[in-house]
C-alpha positions in Angstrom: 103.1 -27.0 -64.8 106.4 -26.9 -62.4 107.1 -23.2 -63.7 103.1 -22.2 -62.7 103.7 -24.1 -59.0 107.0 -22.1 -58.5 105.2 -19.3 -59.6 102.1 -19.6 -57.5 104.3 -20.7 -54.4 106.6 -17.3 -54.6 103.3 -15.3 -55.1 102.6 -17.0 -51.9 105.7 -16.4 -49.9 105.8 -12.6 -50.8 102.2 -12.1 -49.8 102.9 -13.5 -46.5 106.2 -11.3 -45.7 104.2 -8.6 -47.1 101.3 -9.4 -44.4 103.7 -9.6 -41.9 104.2 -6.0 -42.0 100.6 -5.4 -41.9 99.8 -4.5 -37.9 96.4 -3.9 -37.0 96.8 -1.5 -33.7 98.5 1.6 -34.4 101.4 2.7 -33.1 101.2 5.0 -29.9 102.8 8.5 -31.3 103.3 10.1 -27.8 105.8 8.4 -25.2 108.8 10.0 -23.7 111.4 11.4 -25.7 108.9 11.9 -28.7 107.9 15.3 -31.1 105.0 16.9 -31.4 103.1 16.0 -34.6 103.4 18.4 -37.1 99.8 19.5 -37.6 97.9 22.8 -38.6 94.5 21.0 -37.3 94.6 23.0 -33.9 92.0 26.3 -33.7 92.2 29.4 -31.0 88.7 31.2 -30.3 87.7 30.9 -34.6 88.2 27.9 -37.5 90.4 30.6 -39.1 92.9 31.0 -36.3 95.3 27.8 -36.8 97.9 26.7 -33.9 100.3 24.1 -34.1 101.6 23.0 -31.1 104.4 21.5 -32.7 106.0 25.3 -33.6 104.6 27.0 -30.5 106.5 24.1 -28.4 109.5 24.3 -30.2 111.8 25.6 -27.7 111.2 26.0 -23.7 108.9 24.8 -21.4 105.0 23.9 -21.8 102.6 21.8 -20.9 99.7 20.1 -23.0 96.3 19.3 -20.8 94.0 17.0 -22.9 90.2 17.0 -21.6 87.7 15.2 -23.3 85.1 17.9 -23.4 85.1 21.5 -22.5 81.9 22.0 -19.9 82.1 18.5 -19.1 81.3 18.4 -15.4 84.6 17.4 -14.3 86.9 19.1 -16.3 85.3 21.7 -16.0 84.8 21.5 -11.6 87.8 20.1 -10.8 89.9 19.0 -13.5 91.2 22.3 -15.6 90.8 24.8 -12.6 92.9 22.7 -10.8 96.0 23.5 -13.5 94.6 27.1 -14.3 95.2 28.1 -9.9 98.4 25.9 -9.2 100.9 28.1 -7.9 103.5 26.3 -9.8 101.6 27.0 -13.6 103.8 30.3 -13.9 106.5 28.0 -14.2 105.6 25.5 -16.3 106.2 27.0 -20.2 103.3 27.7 -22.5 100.5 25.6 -21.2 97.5 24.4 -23.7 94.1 22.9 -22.3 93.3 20.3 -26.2 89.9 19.3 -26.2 88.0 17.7 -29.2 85.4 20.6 -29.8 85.4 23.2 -32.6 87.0 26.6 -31.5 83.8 28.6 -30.2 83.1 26.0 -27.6 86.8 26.2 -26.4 87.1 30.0 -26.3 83.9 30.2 -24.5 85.1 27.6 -22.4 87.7 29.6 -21.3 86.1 32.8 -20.4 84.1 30.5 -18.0 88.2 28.6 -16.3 89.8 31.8 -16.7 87.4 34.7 -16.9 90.2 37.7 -16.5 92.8 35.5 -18.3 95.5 35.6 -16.0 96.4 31.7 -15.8 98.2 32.6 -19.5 96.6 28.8 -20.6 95.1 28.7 -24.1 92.4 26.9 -24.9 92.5 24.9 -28.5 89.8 23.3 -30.4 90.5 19.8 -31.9 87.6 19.8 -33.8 87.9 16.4 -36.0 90.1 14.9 -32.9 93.0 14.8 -35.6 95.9 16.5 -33.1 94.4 13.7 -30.6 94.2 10.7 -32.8 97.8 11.4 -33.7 99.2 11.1 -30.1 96.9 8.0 -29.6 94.8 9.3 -26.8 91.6 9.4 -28.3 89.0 6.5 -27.3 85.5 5.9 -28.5 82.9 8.2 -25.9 80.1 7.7 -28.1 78.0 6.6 -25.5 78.9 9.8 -23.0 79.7 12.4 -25.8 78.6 10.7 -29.3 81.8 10.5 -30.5 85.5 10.1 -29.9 87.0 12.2 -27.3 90.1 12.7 -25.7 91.4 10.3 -22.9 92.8 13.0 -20.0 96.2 13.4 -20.2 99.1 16.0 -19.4 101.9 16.2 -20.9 105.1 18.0 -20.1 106.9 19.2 -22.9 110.3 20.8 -23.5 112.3 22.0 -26.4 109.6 19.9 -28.9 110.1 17.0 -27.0 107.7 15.2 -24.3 109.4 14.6 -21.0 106.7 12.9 -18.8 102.9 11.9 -19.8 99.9 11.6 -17.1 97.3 10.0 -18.5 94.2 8.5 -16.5 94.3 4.7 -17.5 90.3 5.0 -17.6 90.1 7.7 -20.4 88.5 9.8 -18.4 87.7 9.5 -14.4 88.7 11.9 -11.8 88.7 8.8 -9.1 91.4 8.1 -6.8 94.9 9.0 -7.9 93.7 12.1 -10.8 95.6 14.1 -12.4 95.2 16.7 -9.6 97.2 14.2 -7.0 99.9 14.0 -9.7 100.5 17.6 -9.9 103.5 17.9 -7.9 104.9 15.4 -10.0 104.4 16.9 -13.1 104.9 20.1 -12.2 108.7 18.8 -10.4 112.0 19.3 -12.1 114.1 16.0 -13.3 111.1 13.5 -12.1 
């Protein structure tokens, strides 16, 4: 009967440790000083033409614009014009506009930002939100886009690794201090 308690009591004891291991938030992937994930889940104009930022980031400059819908009225007025005229984009690396949409809706999205495609930006399709989900910027916009979407974010990226994040603290307003008031600081050296 001892031998059964003992038993029962260490059964116990390593289920709890084991539970304390257990979180249930997950971690936020993207923070300064932080990779790229490592995923071929990015599409360019077609579902058969696979980019991952990761590799294309590798080395040099870029920048990563996350919107959380192409033709959204915001993004598409204000927000990503805004990056795709700066007079500073030329000097900013690669630059990649993410939004969770397949790969037509992106490319066609672009032709509307960028119609002679002289900004350079590429436009990427997320289509399951996997690239987003992985940085830990997507939210729930089920109730503006019915389904998860991308919070609106930039961020600056060199040699692989981030070196500033913007990202609106309401997902996805344009009120007040935007992304478009923080372009000189993420388009500033050493800041």
């Amino acid at each position: 009967m001892l031998a059964t308690r003992r038993s029962a009591a260490t059964a116990i004891i390593r289920a709890s440790r084991r539970a304390a291991l257990f979180h249930s938030t997950r971690p936020s992937f993207v923070k300064v000083g932080d990779g790229l994930p490592d995923l071929e889940v990015l599409t360019e104009n077609s579902p058969g033409n696979k980019v991952n930022l990761a590799k294309e980031l590798k080395e040099g400059k870029g920048l990563i614009i996350g919107s959380p819908g192409a033709f959204s009225p915001a993004c598409s007025a204000a927000y990503v014009p805004g990056f795709a005229n700066h007079p500073k984009l030329t000097g900013a690396g690669k630059v990649f506009v993410v939004s969770v949409n397949d790969a037509f809706v992106t490319g066609a999205w672009s032709k509307v930002i960028d119609p002679e495609q002289k900004s350079g930006i590429r436009f990427l399709g997320d289509a399951n939100g996997e690239f987003t989900k992985a940085l830990d910027l997507d939210f729930d916009a089920s109730s503006i886009f019915g389904n998860h979407r991308s919070k609106r974010y930039v961020l600056v990226i060199e040699d692989g690794k981030v070196q500033k994040t913007f990202i609106e603290p309401d997902n996805t307003g344009l009120n007040g201090k935007n992304m478009r008031d923080k372009a000189p600081r993420i388009f500033a050296k050493g800041s």
